[in-house]
DOPAPA-378720 format. One record per residue (C-alpha): residue in three letters; residue number from 1; x, y, z. Coordinates in nm, 4 decimals. Last residue first. Example, Ala and Ser with C-alpha at 12.3 -4.5 7.8 and 13.67 -1.06 7.14 Angstrom:
# residues 2
<nuba resn="SER" resi="2" east="1.3670" north="-0.1060" up="0.7140"/>
<nuba resn="ALA" resi="1" east="1.2300" north="-0.4500" up="0.7800"/>
END
This chain:
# residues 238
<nuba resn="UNK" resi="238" east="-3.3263" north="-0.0284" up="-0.8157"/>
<nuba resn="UNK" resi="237" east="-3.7474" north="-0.0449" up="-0.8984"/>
<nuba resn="UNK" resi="236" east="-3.9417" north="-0.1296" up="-0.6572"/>
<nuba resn="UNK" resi="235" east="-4.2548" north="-0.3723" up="-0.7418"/>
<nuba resn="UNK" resi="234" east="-4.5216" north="-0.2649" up="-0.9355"/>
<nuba resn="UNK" resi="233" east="-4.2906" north="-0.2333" up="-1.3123"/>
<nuba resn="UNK" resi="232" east="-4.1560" north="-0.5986" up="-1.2485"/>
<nuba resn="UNK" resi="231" east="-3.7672" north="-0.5487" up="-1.1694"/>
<nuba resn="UNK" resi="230" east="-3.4700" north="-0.5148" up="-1.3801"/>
<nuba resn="UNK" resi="229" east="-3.6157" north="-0.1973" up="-1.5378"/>
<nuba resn="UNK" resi="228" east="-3.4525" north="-0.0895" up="-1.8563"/>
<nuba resn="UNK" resi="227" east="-3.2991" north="0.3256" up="-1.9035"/>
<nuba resn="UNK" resi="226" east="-3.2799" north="0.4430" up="-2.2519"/>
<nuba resn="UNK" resi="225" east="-2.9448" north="0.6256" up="-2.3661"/>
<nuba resn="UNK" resi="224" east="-2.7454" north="0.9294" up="-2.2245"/>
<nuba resn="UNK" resi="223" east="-2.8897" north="0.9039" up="-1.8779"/>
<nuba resn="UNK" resi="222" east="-2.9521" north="1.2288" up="-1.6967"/>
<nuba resn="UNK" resi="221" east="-2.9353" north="1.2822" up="-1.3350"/>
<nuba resn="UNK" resi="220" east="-3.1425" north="1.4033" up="-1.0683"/>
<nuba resn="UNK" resi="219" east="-2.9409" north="1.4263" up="-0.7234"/>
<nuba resn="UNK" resi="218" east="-3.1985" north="1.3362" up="-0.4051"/>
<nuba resn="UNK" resi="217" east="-3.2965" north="1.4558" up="-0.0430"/>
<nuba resn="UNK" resi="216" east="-3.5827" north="1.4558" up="0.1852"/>
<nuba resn="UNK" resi="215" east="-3.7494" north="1.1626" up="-0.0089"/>
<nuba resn="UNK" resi="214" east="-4.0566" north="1.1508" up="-0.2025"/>
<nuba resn="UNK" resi="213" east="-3.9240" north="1.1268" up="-0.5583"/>
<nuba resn="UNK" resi="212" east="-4.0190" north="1.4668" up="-0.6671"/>
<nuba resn="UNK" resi="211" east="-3.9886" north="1.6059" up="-0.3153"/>
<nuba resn="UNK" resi="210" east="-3.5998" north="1.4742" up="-0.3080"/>
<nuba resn="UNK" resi="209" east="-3.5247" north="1.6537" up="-0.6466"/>
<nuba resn="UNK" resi="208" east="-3.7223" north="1.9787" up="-0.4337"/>
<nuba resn="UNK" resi="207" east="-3.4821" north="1.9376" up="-0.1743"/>
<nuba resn="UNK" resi="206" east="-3.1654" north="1.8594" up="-0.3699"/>
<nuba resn="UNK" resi="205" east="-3.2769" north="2.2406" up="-0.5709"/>
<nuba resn="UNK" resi="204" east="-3.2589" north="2.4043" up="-0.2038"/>
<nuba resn="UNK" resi="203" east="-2.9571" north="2.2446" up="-0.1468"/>
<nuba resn="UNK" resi="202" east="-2.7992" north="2.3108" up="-0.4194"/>
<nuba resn="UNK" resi="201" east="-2.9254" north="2.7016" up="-0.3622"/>
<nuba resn="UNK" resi="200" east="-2.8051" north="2.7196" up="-0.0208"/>
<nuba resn="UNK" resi="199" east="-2.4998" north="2.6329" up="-0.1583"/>
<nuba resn="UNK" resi="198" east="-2.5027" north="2.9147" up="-0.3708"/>
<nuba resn="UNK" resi="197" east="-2.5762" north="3.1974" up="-0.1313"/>
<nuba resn="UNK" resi="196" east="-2.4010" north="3.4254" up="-0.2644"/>
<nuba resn="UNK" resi="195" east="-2.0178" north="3.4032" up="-0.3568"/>
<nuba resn="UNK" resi="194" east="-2.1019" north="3.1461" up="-0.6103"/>
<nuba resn="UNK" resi="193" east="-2.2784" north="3.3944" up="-0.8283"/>
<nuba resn="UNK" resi="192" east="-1.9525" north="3.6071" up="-0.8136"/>
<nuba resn="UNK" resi="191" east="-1.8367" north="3.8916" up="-0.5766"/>
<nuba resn="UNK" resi="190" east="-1.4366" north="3.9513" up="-0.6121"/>
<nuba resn="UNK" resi="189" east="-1.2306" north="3.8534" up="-0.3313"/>
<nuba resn="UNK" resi="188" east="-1.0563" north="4.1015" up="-0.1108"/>
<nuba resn="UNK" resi="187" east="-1.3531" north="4.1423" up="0.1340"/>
<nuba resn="UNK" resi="186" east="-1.4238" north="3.7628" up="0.1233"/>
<nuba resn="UNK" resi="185" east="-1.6906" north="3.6115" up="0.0255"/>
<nuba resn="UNK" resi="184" east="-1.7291" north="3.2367" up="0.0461"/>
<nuba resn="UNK" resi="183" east="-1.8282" north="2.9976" up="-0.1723"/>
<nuba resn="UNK" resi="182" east="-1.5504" north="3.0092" up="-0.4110"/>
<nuba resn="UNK" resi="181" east="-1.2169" north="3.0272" up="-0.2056"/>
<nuba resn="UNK" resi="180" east="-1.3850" north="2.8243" up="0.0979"/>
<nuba resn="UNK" resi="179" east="-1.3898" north="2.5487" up="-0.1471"/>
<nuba resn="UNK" resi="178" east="-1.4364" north="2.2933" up="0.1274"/>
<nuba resn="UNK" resi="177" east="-1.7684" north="2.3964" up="0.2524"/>
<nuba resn="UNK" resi="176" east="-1.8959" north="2.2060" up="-0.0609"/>
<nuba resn="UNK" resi="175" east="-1.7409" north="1.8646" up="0.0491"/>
<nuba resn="UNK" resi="174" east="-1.9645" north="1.9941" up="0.3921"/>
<nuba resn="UNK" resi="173" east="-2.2402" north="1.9898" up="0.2378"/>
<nuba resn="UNK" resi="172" east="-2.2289" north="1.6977" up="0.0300"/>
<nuba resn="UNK" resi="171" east="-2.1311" north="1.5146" up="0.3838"/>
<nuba resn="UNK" resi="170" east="-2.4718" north="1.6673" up="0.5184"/>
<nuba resn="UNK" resi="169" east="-2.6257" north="1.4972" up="0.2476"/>
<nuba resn="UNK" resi="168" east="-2.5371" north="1.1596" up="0.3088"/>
<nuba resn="UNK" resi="167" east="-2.8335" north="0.9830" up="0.4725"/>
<nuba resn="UNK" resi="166" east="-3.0764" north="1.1688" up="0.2423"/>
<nuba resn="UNK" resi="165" east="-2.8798" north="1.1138" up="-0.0728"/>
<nuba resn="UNK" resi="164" east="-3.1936" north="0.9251" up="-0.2744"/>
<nuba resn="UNK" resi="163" east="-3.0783" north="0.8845" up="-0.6583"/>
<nuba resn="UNK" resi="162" east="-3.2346" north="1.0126" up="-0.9134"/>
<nuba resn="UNK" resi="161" east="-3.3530" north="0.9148" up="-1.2484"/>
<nuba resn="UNK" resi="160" east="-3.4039" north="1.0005" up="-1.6168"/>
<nuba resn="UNK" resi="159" east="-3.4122" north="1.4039" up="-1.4583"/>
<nuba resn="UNK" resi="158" east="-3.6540" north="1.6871" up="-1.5503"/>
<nuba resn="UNK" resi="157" east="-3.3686" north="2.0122" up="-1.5478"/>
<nuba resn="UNK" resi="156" east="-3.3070" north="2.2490" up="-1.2381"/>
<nuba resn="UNK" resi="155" east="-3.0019" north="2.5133" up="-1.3082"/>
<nuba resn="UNK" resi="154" east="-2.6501" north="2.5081" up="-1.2640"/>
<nuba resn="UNK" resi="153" east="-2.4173" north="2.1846" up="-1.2413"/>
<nuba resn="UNK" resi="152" east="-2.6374" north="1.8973" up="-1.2915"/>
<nuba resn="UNK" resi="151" east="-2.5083" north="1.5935" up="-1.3486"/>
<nuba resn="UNK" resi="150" east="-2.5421" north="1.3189" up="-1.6665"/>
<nuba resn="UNK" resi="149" east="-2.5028" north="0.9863" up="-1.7099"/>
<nuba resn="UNK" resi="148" east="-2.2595" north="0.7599" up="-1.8996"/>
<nuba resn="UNK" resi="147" east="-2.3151" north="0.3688" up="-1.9401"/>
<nuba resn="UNK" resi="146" east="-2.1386" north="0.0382" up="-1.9355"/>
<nuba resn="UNK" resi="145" east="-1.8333" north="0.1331" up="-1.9873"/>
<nuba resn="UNK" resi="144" east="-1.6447" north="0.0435" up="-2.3421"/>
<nuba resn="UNK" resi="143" east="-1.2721" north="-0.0085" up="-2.2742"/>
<nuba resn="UNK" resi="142" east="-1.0478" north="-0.0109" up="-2.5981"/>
<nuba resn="UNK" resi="141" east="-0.6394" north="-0.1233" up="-2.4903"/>
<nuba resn="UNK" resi="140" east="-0.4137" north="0.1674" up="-2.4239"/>
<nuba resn="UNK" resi="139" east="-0.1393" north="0.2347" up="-2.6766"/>
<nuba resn="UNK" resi="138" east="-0.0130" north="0.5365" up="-2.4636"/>
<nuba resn="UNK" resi="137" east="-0.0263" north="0.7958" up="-2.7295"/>
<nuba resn="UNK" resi="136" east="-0.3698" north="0.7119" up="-2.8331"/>
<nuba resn="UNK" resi="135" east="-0.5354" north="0.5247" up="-3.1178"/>
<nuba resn="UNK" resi="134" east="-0.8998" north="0.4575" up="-3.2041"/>
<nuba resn="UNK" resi="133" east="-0.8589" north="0.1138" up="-3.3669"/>
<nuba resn="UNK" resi="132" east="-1.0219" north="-0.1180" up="-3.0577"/>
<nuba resn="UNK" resi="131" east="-1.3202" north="0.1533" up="-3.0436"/>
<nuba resn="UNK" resi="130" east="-1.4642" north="0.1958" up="-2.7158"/>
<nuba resn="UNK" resi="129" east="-1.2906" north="0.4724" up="-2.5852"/>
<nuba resn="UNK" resi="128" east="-1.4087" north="0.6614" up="-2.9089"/>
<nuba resn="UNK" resi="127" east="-1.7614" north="0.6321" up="-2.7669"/>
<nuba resn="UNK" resi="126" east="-1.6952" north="0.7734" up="-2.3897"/>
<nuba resn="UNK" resi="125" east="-1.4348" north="1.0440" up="-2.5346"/>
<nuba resn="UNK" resi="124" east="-1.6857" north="1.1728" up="-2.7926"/>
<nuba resn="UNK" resi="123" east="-1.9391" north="1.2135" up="-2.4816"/>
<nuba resn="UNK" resi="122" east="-1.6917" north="1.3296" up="-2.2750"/>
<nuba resn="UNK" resi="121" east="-1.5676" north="1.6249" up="-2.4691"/>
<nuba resn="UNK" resi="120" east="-1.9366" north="1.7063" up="-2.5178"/>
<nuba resn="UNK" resi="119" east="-1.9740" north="1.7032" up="-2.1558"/>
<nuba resn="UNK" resi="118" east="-1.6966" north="1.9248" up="-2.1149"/>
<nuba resn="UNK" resi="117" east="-1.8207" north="2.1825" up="-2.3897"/>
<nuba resn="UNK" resi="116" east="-2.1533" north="2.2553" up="-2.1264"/>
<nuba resn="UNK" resi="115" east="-1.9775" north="2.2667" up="-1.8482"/>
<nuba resn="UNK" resi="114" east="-1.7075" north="2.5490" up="-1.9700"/>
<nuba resn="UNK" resi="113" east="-1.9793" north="2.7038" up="-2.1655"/>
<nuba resn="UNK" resi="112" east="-2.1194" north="2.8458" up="-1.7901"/>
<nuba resn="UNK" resi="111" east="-2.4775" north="2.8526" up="-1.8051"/>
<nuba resn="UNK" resi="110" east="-2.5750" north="2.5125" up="-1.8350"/>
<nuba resn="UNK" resi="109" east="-2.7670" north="2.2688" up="-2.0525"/>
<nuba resn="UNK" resi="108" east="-2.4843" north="2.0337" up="-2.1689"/>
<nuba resn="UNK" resi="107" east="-2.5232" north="1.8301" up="-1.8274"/>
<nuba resn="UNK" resi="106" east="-2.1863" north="1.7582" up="-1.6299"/>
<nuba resn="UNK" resi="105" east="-2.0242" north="1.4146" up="-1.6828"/>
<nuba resn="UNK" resi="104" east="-2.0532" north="1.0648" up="-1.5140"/>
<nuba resn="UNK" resi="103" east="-1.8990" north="0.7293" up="-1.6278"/>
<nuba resn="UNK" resi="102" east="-1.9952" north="0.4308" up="-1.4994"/>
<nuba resn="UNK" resi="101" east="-1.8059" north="0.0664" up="-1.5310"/>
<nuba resn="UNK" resi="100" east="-1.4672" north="0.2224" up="-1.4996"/>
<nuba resn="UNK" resi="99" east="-1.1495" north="0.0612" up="-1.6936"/>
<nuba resn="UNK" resi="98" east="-0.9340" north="0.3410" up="-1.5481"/>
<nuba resn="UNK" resi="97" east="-0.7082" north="0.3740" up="-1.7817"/>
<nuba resn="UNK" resi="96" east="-0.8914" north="0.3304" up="-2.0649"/>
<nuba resn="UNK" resi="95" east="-1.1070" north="0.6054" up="-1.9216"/>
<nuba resn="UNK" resi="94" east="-0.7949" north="0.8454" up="-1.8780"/>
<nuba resn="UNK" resi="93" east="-0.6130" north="0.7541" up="-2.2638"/>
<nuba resn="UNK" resi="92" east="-0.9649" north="0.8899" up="-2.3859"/>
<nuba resn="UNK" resi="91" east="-0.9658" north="1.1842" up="-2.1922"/>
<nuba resn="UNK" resi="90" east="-0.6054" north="1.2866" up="-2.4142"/>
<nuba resn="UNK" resi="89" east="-0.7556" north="1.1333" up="-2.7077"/>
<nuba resn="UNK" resi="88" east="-1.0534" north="1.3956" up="-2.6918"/>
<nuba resn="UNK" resi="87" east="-0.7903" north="1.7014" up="-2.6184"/>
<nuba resn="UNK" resi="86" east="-0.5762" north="1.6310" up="-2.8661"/>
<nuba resn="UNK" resi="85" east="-0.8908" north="1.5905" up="-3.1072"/>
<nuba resn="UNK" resi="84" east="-1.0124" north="1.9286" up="-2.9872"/>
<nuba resn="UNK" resi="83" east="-1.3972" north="1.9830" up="-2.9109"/>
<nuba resn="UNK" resi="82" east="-1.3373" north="2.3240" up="-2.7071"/>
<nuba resn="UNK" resi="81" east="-1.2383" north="2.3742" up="-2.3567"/>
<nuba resn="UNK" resi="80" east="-1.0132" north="2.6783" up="-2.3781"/>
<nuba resn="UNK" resi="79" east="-1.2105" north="2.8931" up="-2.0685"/>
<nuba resn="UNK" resi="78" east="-0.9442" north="2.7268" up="-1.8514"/>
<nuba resn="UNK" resi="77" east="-0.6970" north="2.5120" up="-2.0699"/>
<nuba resn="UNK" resi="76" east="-0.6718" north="2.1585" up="-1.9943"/>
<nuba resn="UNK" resi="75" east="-0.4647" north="2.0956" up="-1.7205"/>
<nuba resn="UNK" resi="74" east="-0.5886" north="1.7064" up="-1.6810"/>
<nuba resn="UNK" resi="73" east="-0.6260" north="1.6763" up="-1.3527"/>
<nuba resn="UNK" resi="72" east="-0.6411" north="1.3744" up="-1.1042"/>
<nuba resn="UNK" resi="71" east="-0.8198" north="1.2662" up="-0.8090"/>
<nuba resn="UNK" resi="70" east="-0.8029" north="0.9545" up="-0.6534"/>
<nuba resn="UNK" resi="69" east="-0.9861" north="0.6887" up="-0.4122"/>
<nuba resn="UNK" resi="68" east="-1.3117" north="0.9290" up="-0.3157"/>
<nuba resn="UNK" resi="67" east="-1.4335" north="0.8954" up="0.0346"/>
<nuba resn="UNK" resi="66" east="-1.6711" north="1.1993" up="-0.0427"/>
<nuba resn="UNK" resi="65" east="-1.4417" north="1.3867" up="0.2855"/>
<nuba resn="UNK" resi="64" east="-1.1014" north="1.2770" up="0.1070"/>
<nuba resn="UNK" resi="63" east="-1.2375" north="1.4387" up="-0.2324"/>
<nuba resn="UNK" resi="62" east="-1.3625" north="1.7714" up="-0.0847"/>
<nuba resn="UNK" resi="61" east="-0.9762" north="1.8093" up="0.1121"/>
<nuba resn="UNK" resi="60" east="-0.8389" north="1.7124" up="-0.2413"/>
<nuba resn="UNK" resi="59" east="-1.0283" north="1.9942" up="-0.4354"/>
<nuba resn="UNK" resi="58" east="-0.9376" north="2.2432" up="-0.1288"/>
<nuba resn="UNK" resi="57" east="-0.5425" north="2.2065" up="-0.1888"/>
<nuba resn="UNK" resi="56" east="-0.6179" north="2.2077" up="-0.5497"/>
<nuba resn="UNK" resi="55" east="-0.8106" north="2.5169" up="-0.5326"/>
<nuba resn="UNK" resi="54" east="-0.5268" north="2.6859" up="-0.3351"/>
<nuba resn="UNK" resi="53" east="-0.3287" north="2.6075" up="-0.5842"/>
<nuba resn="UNK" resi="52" east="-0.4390" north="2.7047" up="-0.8854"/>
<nuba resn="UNK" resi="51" east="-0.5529" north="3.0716" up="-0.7112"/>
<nuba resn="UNK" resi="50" east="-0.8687" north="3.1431" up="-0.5059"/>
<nuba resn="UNK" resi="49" east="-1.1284" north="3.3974" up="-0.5982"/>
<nuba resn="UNK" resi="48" east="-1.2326" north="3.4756" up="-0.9534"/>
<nuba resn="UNK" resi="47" east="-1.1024" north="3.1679" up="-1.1140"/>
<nuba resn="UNK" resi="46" east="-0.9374" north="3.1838" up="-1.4433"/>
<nuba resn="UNK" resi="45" east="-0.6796" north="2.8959" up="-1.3493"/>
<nuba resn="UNK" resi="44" east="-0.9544" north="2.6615" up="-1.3113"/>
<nuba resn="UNK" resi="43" east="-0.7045" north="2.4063" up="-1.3038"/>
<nuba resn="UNK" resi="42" east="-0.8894" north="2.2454" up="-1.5916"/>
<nuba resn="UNK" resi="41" east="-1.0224" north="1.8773" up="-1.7004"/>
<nuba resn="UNK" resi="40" east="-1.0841" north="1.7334" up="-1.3229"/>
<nuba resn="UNK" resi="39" east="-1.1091" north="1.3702" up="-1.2958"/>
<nuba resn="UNK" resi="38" east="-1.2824" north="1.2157" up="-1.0298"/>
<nuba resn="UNK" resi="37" east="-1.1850" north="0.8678" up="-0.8886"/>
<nuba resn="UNK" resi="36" east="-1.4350" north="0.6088" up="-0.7565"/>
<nuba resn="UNK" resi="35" east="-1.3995" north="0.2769" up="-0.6362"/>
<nuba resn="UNK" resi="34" east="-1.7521" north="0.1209" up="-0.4268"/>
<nuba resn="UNK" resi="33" east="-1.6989" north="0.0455" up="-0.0809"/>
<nuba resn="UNK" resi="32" east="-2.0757" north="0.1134" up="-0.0124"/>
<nuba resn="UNK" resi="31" east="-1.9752" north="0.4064" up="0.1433"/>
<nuba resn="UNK" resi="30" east="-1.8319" north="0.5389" up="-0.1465"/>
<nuba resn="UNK" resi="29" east="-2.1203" north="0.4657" up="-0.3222"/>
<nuba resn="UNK" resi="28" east="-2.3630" north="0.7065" up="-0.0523"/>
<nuba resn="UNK" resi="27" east="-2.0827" north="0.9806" up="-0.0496"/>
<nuba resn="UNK" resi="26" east="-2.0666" north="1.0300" up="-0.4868"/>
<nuba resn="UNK" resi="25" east="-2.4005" north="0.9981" up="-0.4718"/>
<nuba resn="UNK" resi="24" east="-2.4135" north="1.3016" up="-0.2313"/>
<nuba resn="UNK" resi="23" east="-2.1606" north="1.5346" up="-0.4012"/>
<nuba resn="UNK" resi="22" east="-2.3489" north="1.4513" up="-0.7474"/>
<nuba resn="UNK" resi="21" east="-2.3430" north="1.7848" up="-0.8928"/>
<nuba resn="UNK" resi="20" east="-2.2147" north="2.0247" up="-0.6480"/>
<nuba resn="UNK" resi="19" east="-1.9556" north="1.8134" up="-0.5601"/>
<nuba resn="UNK" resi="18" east="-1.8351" north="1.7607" up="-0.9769"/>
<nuba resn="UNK" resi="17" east="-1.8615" north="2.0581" up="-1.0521"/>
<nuba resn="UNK" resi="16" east="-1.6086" north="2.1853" up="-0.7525"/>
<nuba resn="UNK" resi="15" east="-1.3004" north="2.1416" up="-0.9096"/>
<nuba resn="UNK" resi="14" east="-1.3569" north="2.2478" up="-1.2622"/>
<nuba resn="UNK" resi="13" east="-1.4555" north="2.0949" up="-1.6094"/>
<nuba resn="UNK" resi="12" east="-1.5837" north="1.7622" up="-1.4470"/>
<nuba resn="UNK" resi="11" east="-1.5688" north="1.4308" up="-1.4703"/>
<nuba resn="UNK" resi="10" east="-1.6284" north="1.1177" up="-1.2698"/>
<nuba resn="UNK" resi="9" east="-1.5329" north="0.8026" up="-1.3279"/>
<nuba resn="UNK" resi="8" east="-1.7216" north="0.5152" up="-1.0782"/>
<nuba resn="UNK" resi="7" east="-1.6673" north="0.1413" up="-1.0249"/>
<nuba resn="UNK" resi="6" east="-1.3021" north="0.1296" up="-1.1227"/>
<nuba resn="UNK" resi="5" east="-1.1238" north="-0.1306" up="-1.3227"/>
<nuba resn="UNK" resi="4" east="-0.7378" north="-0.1525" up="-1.2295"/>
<nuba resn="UNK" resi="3" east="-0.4528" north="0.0804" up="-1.2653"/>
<nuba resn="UNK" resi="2" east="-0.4512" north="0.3458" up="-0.9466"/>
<nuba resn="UNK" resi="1" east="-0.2533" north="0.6606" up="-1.0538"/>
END
């Protein structure tokens, strides 16, 4: 694992959640140069299609195409991700690690519990990160990041903010295209929601982010405390 101070963390409770989340964002700040590793809390060992490794194999091809710097997994139980204290030190130890400024987690408001008990994980791992005598097994020093926002997984919720992925949504795409085992359906698979269309759905729901903020395509997020604008409210705000 890289040790310094990151620009981006990025969770999610499955390969996959993260891409379909903020696939684009994740493109447009790696091409800035910016550092970003995701962190993946299961092996999504319960999958319908695909097995633990063949995931893994695709989860590192989607990385390498975002231009993301690592990706790690916790092995966290599949279907098991509830508020444990083990499992809340355990994230803990990875954002000390990593020293990022941002953190990003999936929005609570989903369909699958899975995404919706991972951000909660997050959230107590973002605060208890912070505090110099929350203790972990590796006796890493408190890191408080400047802020955690929120992806969307499934569904189309009002976001804080977006951010425009026009130039680099064909590289979402194709991160997507990756997980053959998920998004496409094969005759000894098992038909699921992703099996059907479902890209076509994140990009039909980037399209309509993009039409709310008058671009062809955006990623809404959530922020998990009040946004301030550097910039005088009739000029453009960054």
């Amino acid at each position: 694992m890289i040790n310094k101070a990151i620009d981006i963390l990025a969770f999610g409770a499955h390969a996959d959640d993260i891409e379909i989340g903020m696939g684009g964002t994740v493109a447009k700040y790696a091409s800035e140069g910016k550092s970003i590793v995701f962190c993946d809390l299961t092996q999504a060992e319960l999958s319908s299609n695909g097995t633990v490794e063949l995931r893994k194999q695709e989860a590192f091809e989607s990385a390498n195409l975002l231009g993301v710097k690592e990706r790690i997994n916790l092995q966290l139980p599949d279907r098991g991700l509830f508020l444990l204290d083990s499992y809340i030190r355990k994230i803990t130890s990875v954002i000390r690690y990593y020293r990022p400024k941002v953190i990003f987690a999936p929005y609570e408001v989903d369909r699958h519990p899975d995404h919706g008990n991972c951000s909660k994980l997050i959230q107590e791992a973002f605060f208890s990160a912070g505090i110099r005598k929350y203790e972990t097994e590796d006796s890493l020093q408190q890191h408080k990041s400047k802020a955690l926002y929120f992806y969307m997984i499934n569904g189309f919720h009002h976001p804080d903010f977006c951010v425009d992925i026009s130039q680099h949504f064909q590289t979402k795409i194709k991160s997507l295209q990756s997980y053959k085992s998920q998004f496409v359906f094969e005759s000894n698979g098992v038909e699921t929601p992703l099996t059907n269309g479902y890209i076509e759905t994140v990009e039909g729901r980037d399209r309509m982010m993009g039409k709310e903020v008058s671009v062809p395509f955006a990623e809404g997020f959530i922020s998990s405390k009040p946004l301030i604008l550097n910039k005088d409210l009739l000029g453009d705000v960054q």
